[in-house]
N, C-alpha and C positions, 0 to 999 in steps of 0.2 A: 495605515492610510485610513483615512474616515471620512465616510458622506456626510451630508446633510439631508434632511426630509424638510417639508414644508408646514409650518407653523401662520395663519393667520391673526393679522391684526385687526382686529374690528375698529378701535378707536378713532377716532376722525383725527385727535388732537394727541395721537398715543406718543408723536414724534417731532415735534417742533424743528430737527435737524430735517428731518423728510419735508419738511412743507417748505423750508427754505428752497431747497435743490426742486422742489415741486416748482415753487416760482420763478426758480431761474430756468430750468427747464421748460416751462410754458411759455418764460421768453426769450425761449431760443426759440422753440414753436412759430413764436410768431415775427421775428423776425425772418425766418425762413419763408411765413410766409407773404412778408410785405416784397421779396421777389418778384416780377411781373410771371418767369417760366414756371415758380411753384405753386401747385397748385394747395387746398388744403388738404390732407393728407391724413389717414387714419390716424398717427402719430398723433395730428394735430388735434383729431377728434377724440383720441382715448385721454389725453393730457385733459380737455376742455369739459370732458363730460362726468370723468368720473375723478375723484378725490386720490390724487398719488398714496395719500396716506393710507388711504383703505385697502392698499393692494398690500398680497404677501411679502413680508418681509425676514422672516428667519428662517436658517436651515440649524436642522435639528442632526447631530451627528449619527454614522450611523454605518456599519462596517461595508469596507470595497472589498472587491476579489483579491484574494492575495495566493500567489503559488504554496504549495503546500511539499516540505522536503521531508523526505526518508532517507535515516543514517541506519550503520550498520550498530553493534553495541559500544562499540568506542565513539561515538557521537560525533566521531568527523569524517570517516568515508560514507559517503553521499551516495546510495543505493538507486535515486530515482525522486522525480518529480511529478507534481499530481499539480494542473490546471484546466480552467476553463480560459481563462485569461494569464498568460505568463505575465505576472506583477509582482514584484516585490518591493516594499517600499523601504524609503532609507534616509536616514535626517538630513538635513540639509548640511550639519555641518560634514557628511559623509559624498557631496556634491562640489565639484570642482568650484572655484568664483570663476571658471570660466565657462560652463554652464548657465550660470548662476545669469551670468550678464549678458550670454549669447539668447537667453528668452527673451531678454527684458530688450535689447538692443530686437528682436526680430518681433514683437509682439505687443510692445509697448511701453514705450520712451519715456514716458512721463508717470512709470510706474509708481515710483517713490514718492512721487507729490500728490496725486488726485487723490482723493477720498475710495474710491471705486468707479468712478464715474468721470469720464474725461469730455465734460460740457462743450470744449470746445471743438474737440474731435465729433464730439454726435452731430454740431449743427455744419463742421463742413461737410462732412458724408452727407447727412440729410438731403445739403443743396446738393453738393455732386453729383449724388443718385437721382435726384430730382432734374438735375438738368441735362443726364444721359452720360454722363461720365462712365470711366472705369466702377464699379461696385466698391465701395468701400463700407467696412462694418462698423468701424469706431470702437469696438468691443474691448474693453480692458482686459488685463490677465484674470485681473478679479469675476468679471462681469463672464469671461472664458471660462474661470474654476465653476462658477454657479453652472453656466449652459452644460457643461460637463457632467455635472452633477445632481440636475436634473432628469438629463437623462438614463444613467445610470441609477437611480431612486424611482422612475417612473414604473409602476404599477401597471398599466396596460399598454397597449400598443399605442394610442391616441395622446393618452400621458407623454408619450415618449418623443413623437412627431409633434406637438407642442413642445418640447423641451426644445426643438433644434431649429422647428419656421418661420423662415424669414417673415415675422410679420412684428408690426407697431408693438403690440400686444405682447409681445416676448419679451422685445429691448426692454417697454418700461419695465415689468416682471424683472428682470435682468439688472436692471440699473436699480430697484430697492433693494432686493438682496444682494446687491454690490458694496451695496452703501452699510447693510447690517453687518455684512459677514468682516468690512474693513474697521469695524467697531468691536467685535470679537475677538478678531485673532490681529497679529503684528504683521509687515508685510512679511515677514522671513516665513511667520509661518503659512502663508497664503502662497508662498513661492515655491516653498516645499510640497504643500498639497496637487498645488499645478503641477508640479513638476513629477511626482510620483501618478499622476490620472492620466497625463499627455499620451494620447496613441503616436507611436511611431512607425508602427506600421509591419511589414511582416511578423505578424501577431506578438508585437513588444507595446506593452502598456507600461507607462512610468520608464523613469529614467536608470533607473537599474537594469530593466529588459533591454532598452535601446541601446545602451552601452555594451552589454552582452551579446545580442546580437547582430552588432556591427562591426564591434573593436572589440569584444572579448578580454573585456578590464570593466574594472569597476567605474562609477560613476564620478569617483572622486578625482578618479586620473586620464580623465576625461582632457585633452588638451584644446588648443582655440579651435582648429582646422574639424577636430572631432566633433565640439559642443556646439559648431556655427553647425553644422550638418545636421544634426539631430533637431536642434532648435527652428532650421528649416524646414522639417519635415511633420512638425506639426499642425500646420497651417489645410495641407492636404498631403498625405502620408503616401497616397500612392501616385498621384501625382508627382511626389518628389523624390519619389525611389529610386535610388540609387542604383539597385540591383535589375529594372528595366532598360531595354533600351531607347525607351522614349523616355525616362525617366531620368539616365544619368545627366544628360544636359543640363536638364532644367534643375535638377537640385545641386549640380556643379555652379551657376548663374546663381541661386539662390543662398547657397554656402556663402558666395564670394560676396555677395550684395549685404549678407549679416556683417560679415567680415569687416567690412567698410562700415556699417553701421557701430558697431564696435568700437572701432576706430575715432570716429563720429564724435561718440558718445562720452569718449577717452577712458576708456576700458581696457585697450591697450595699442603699444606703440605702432608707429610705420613700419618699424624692420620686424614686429611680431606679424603685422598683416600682410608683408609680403611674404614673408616665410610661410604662414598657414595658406595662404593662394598657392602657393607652390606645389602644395603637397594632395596627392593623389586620391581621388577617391576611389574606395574599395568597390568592389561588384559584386559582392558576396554579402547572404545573408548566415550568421550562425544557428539555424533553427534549433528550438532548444527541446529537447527529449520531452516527450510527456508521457507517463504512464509506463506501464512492466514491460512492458515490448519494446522499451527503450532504454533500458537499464545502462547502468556503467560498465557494467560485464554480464553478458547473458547470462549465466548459469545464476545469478542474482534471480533471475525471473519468477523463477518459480516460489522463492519465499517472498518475494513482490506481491503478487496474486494474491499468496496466503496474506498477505496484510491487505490486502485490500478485500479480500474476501469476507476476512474479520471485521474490518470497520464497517463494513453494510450490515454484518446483523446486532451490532451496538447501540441501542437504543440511547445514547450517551448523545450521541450527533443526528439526532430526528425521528421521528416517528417513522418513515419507511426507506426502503433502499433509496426512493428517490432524494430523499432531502438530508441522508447520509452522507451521498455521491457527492453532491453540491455542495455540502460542509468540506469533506476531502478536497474539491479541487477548487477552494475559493477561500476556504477559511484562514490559509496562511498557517496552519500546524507545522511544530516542528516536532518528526514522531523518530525516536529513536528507537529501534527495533533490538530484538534478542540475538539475532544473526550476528555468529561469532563469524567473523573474517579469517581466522585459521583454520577453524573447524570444515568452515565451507568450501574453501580452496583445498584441504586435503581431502574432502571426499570426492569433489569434482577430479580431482588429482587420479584416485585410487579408480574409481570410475572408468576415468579415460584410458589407465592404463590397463584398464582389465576387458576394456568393452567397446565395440564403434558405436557412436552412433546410429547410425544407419542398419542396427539390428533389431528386427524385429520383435525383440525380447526384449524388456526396461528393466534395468539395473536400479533399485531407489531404494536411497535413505533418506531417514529421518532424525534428528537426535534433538535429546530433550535434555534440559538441567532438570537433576531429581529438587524436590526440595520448593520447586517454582512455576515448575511446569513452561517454562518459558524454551522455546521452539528457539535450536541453535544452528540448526543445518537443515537444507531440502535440497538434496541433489538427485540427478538423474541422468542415464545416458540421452538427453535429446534437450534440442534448443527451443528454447522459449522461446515461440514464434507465431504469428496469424499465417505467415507464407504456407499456404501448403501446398504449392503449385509441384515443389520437389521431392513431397512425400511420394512412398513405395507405395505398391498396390494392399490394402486389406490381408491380410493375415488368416483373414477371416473368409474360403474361398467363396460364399455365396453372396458377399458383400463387393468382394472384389470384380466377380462377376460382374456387379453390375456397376464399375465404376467407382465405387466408394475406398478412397484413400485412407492410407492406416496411419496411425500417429506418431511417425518417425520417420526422417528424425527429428521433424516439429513439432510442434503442438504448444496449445495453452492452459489444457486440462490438470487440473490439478488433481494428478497424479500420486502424490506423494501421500498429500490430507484428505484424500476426497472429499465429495461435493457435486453438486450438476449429475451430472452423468456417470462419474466416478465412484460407484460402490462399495467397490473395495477387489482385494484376491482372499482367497483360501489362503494361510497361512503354515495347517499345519499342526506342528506339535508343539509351537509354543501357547498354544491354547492348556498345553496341559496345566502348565503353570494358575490358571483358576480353578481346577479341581483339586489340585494339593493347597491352595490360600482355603474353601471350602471345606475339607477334609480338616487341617489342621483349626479353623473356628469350630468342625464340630465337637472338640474331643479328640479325635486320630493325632497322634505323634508320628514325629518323625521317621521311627521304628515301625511304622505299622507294616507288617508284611502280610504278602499275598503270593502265593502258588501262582505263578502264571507260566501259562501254556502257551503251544506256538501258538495255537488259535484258540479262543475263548469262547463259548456260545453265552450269549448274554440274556434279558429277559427283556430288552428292546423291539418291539414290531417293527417289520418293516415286509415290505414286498416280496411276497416269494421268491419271485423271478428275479431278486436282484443278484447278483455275484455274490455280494455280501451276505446274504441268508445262508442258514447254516444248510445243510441239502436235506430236503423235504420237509422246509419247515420253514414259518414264517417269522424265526429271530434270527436276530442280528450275530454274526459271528466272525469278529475284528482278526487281524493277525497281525505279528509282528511285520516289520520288517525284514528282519531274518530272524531264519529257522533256531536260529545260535541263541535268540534270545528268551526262553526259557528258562523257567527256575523262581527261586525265590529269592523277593524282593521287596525292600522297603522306600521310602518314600527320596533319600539319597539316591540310592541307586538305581530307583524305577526309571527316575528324570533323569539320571549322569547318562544309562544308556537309551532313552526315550523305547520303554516298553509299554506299547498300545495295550498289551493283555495286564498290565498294570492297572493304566487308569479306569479303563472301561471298567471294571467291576467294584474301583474305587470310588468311583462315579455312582455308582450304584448303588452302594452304602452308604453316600453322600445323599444321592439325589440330586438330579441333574440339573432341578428347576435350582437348587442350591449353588450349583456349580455355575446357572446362567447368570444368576444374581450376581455373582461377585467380578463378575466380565464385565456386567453395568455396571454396576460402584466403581468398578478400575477405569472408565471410558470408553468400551466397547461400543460403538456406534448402532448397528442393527442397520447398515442403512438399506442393503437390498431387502424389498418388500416381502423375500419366501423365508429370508432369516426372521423379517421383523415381524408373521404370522406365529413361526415357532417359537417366538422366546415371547407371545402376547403376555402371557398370564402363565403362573403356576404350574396350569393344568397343561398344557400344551409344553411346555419349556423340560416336566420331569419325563415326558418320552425322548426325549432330543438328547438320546444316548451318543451320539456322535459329535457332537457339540464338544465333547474334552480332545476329539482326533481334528480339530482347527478346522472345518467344512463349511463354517461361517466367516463371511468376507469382512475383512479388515485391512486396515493402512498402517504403511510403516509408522507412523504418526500414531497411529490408536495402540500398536501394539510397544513401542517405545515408552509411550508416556505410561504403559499398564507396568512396566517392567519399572519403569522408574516408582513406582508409587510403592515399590519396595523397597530403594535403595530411601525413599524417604518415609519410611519410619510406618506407613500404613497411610499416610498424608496423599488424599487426590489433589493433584490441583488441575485445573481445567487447562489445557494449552494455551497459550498466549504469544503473541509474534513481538508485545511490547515491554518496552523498560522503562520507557518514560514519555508523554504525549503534554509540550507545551503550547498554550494556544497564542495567537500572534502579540497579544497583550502582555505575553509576558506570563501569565496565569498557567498554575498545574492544572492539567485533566484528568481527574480520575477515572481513569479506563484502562483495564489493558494490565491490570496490576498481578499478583499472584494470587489464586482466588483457589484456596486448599481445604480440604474437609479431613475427617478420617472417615474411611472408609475400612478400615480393617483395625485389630490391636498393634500397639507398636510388637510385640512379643511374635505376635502371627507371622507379621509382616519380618521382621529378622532371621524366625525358622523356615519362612519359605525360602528365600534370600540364600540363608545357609545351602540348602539341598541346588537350589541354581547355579550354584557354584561347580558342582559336579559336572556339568552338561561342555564346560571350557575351559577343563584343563586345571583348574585351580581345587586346592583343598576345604572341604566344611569344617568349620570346629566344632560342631555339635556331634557329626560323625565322621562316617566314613565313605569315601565315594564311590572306590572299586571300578572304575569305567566313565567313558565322556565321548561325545560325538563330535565333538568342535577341542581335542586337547592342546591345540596350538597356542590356542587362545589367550591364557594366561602369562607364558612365557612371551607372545608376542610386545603384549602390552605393558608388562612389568609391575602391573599393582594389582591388589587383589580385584577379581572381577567376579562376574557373575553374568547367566543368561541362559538361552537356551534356541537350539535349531529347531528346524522345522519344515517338513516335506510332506506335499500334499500326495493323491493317487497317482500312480504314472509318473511320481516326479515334476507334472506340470507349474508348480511354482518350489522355490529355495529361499527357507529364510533363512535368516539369525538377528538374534539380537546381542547385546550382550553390553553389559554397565560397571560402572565403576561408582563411588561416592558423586564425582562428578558431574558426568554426560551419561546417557545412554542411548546406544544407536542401534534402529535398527535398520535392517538391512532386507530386500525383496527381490528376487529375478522372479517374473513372471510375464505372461505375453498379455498387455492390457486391451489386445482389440480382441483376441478369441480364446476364452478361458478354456474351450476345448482343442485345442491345437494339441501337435503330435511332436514337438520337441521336447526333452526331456532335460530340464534345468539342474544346472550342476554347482552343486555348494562348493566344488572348484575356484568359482567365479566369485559370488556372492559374500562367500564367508571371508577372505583374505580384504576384502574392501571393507569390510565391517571392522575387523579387529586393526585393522592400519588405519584408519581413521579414528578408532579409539584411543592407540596408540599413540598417533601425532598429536590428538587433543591433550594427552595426557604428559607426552613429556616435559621434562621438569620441573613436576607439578611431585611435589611431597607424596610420599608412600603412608595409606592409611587405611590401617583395617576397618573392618566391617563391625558395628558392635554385634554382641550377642544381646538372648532373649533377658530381661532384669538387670540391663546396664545403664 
C-alpha cells in the first residue's frame, strides 16, 4: 500500500485540464448561487478569489502502515504479529468483484465515468446543504482515497484536522488532487488503494483486516452479503457496527440499502439480493493477536521477545528504539526466524514433563546451530504472560514480605537471554571449559597433568573470614566436590570428572586475565556490574581466581552459543533469532544474517572439543577419558557429542550443556527471583531435558564425527 505526500504547483497555466474543471466549477458556483435560499458561500469565495490552478495538486507516493509477520524457520508457521494499525494489503485482483462493486454501489455510482470529480453531485449537495437538507458530501472514492491520505501523511496535529474539515477550502484541495491522482493511476488501481486504506472498524484497516476480522476468509472470498457489510461500514465504522447493540440495526439497514444498490446498479441478480438480505449478520469481532503475549502458542513467547528485543538494538530499522518499534509494527516485514518447531516443542515437551509450572525454580534452555549462531529453541517452565495477578509470593522472603510477586508461573522477562533486569545465574563448572581453550592457546596439551589434592591452597587473595580461605590465611583454597576426587590428572580427565583442584591451579599458569579473555571472545556477556568491575582490565581480571569455578552470571544462551563455537571450528558467531527479513516491497534486508569471527585456532578449538567429550559419556580420539559426570549422555543421543555439567555452591543452580555438529543446548535449573535461596537443584531434573531434547533434534539425522586437530 502507498501514500501520497503533497507536491505544489505554482504555474497559473501548469494545467489547462484544471482551468477547464476550474470553469465548470465556478459555474456551478454560481448557479448555486443565482438560488434565492443560497447565499454566497466560502466555496463560492475560494473558487472567485484565488486561481484553482494554483492550489496543490500531486500526491507523492509514500509507504502506509502495514502488519508485520513472524514465521518460525520453515517460513510458514506464523509465530506472531507485530502492528500499530492491523493492515495488510493485497491486489485487487486478490479482492472478490463483489467487493469490488459493493464500494462502488455504496460510495459512488458514477465511479467509472467522472474524472475524480463528480460536478454534478458537488452542486446538488452544495444546494441541499444550503437549503437545510439531510448533509450530503458529494465526495468521490477518488476525492475519499486523497482525504484518507492526507490525513495519514499529515505531519502535525493541525495538518491532520485540515485533511478531514468540513470546510470549502478542503473539497477544492480534494477535488485537484482528484483530478491528478485519476491522471496517474487507472481506476482499478485507485480501487485497490481505497480499498486496502478503508477503516472498518474494530481496529481493521483495508480490506484484508475487515475480512479477517469479520468473516475470517480472505478478501477474495468475500461474498455479496459479506462485501455489502464491510463496504457499509466505511462511511462511519462504528456507527455501523455490527458487534454493538445500537449498531447491529443500523448496519443491518445499511448492508441491505448497498444490496439494493447493487442490484440497482446490475451488479447482481434479484434472487442474488434476496439471498444476501437473508443471511445473518455476525456479532462478533475476530480481534487479531498483536505482539508476544499473543502468540500462537505460548511457549513461542519467549523466543518472540528475543526477536523483538533483537530488532530494537538493530540500527538497520532507525536510529533508536523508538523508530525501530515503528518500523516493526508498520513496516509490513516478513521476518522469518531461526526457531526450529521441533526443537522447541521437544523441549517444551521435556520441560513440562520434568517440571510444573508453578515452581519456584525455572527450568531453561537454550539452543544454538554451531556454525551460525542462529538461536533454535528458548524454553522454560512458565508462561509468557503480563498477568501476574496469579503469580506466587516472592521466593525471595524480604520481597515477599512486602508484597512483591515472584515470576512464576508468568512472567515476560527474558529469562533465557537476558537483558533489562535479567543478568544472568552462576553456572558452574562449565566455565571451566575457558581455561582449558586458554591453557591449550598457551602451549599446554592435552596431557598436561597436575597433582591435585582434595583441597588446593592457591595464591588468590581473598577475605580472611571467608569459608573459602585456607585457615589462617588470606588465600583462596577451592575443593573438590568429593574427597574421591584426588590424584593425577590431565586435561581429558580433569573436565570428564569436573576436578576444581585441576583448574584453579591451571588457571594459574594460564593466568586468569587469560582465562577471562577467552569467555569474551566466546560471548560471555559480563552483564551484572560486580562481574563487569572484575573482568574491567587485565589487571583486575588476573586475580579473579574463581572465575574458572563459573561464579560469574551467564545465560543459557551465552553459555550454549560458547560451546557451540567449538563444534564450529573456533568460528564466534554473534546470536541471531533470523534467517531471513523481507521488507514489504518485496526487497531483502540485510540483518539478522550470521555474523562469525574466529576467535580461537581451528586446531584449539577441536582439542578442546575432544576433552568435552569426556564430561557425557562419550569417547576422545585424541585420548583417553577414564570418568564423566553426565555418562548417559551419549548413549541417549546416539551421535557423537560433547559438553559439560555444572554446579554452583550449595547446589543453588544445575547446569548442562551438551552438542553435537548440529545444535547445542544448554540447559539451567536455577531460582531467578532469589540467587540465595535454600533449595538445592538437582541435575536429576535438568540433565535428562538437556540430553532428550538433543536427542529429539537429532533423530534421523546422519551419524558424524567430530574432526580432529590438521583435518
Amino acid at each position: 500500500m502507498t501514500f501520497w505526500t503533497r507536491k505544489r504547483d505554482r504555474s497559473l497555466f501548469a494545467n489547462s485540464g484544471s482551468l477547464v474543471i476550474c470553469g465548470l466549477l465556478a459555474g456551478v458556483v454560481v448557479a448555486a448561487a443565482s438560488f434565492p435560499a443560497v447565499a454566497m458561500s466560502g466555496l463560492a469565495a475560494k473558487a472567485g478569489s484565488e486561481s484553482f490552478a494554483e492550489l496543490p495538486s500531486e500526491l507523492e507516493q509514500q509507504s502506509a502502515p502495514q502488519v508485520s509477520r513472524i514465521f518460525a524457520s520453515d517460513g510458514k508457521t506464523q509465530i506472531a504479529v507485530m502492528y500499530d494499525e492491523f493492515r495488510s494489503d493485497v491486489p485487487l485482483t486478490e479482492i472478490s468483484k463483489n467487493m469490488q462493486d459493493a464500494i462502488v454501489a455504496a460510495e459512488d455510482h458514477q465511479f467509472y465515468e467522472h474524472n475524480g470529480v463528480d460536478l454534478k453531485g458537488v452542486a446538488r449537495a452544495f444546494v441541499n446543504n444550503k437549503q437545510g437538507g439531510a448533509q450530503q458530501g458529494a465526495s468521490t472514492l477518488t476525492m475519499q482515497y486523497v482525504r484518507m491520505t492526507l490525513a495519514y501523511t499529515a505531519k502535525t496535529p493541525s495538518e491532520a484536522i485540515a485533511a478531514t474539515k468540513d470546510t470549502p477550502e478542503r473539497k477544492l484541495t480534494e477535488m485537484k488532487y482528484a483530478m491528478q491522482v485519476e491522471k496517474e493511476l487507472s481506476k482499478q488501481q485507485i480501487l485497490e488503494r481505497y480499498l486496502n486504506m478503508a477503516p472498518f472498524g474494530n481496529s481493521a484497516y483495508g480490506v484484508y483486516a475487515g475480512a479477517q476480522v469479520y468473516f475470517k476468509k480472505k478478501p477474495k472470498d468475500l461474498t455479496v452479503a459479506e462485501a455489502a457489510l464491510l463496504a457499509g461500514m466505511v462511511k462511519a465504522p462504528t456507527a455501523f457496527d455490527p458487534t454493538t447493540a445500537s449498531g447491529y440495526p443500523q448496519a443491518l439497514d445499511r448492508r441491505n440499502y448497498i444490496i439494493d444498490n447493487m442490484l440497482s446498479l446490475g451488479k447482481i441478480t434479484a434472487e442474488q439480493a434476496a439471498t444476501a438480505k437473508k443471511v445473518k449478520l455476525g456479532r462478533t469481532a475476530n480481534h487479531p493477536g498483536n505482539g508476544c503475549t499473543q502468540v500462537a502458542k505460548n511457549n513461542w513467547g519467549f523466543f518472540c521477545d528475543y526477536v523483538y528485543r533483537w530488532w530494537l538494538s538493530q540500527d538497520t530499522f532507525g536510529a533508536n528504539s523508538y523508530e525501530r518499534e515503528r518500523q516493526l509494527k508498520s513496516g509490513g516485514y516478513r521476518i522469518v526466524t531461526s526457531l526450529d518447531i521441533k526443537a522447541q516443542a521437544s523441549a517444551r515437551k521435556e520441560i513440562t514433563d520434568a517440571t510444573s509450572d508453578n515452581s519456584r525454580n525455572a527450568l531453561l534452555l537454550a539452543a544454538v546451530q554451531p556454525g551460525t549462531g542462529r538461536v533454535q529453541a528458548l524454553a522454560a517452565n512458565r508462561k509468557y504472560s503480563l498477568d501476574l495477578t496469579k503469580n506466587k509470593p516472592n521466593s525471595n522472603p524480604d520481597l515477599a514480605e512486602n508484597g512483591v510477586k515472584g515470576t512464576y508461573p508468568n512472567t515476560t522477562n527474558p529469562l533465557m537471554t537476558g537483558g533489562g533486569d535479567i543478568t544472568g545465574y552462576q553456572a558452574g563448572s562449565v566455565f571451566k571449559m575457558f581455561t582449558m581453550v586458554a591453557a591449550l592457546e598457551n602451549g599446554f596439551g592435552l596431557d598436561h597433568s597436575i597433582n591435585s589434592p582434595a583441597t588446593y591452597k592457591s595464591q588468590y587473595v581473598i577475605d580472611p573470614s571467608s569459608p573459602s580461605a585456607c585457615a589462617g590465611t588470606h588465600f583462596w583454597c577451592p575443593k573438590n566436590a568429593s574427597a574421591s576426587e584426588q590424584g593425577t590428572f590431565n586435561m581429558w580427565t580433569g573436565f570428564g570428572k569436573s576436578v576444581n583442584t585441576y583448574f584453579v591451579p591451571l588457571e594459574e599458569q594460564v593466568g586468569a586475565d587469560k582465562v577471562v579473555d577467552v569467555a569474551k571472545r566466546f560471548g560471555i556477556q559480563f552483564r551484572a556490574a560486580s562481574d563487569a568491575r572484575l573482568v574491567a582490565d587485565d589487571a583486575t581480571a588476573s586475580t579473579f581466581g574463581a572465575f574458572t569455578l563459573g561464579v560469574t552470571s551467564s545465560t543459557p544462551l551465552d553459555i550454549a552459543n560458547a560451546y557451540a563455537t567449538l563444534a564450529g571450528d573456533g568460528m564466534y558467531c554473534t546470536p541471531t533469532p533470523i534467517q531471513r527479513i523481507t521488507a514489504a516491497d518485496g526487497s531483502k534486508i540485510d540483518a539478522g544474517q550470521p555474523s562469525c569471527k574466529r576467535v580461537t585456532t581451528k586446531d584449539v578449538a577441536r582439542q578442546a572439543l575432544d576433552a568435552a567429550r569426556c564430561p557425557v559419556g562419550d569417547q576422545a580420539q585424541l585420548g583417553s577419558c577414564n570418568g564423566s559426570t553426565a555418562p548417559q549422555v551419549h548413549n541417549a543421543v546416539g551421535h557423537p557429542v560433547f559438553g559439560k555439567t555444572g554446579t554452583t555452591d550449595a547446589d543453588k543452580t544445575a547446569a548442562l550443556v551438551v552438542g553435537t555438529r548440529d545444535t547445542v543446548v544448554a540447559g539451567y535449573l536455577v531460582n531467578p527471583d532469589w540467587s540465595n535461596h535454600y533449595d538445592k537443584m538437582d541435575h536429576g531434573i535438568v540433565n535428562p531435558v538437556v540430553w532428550k531434547t538433543v536427542a529429539d533434534y537429532m533423530e534421523g539425522r546422519a551419524v558424524e564425527e567430530f574432526k580432529k586437530p590438521g583435518e
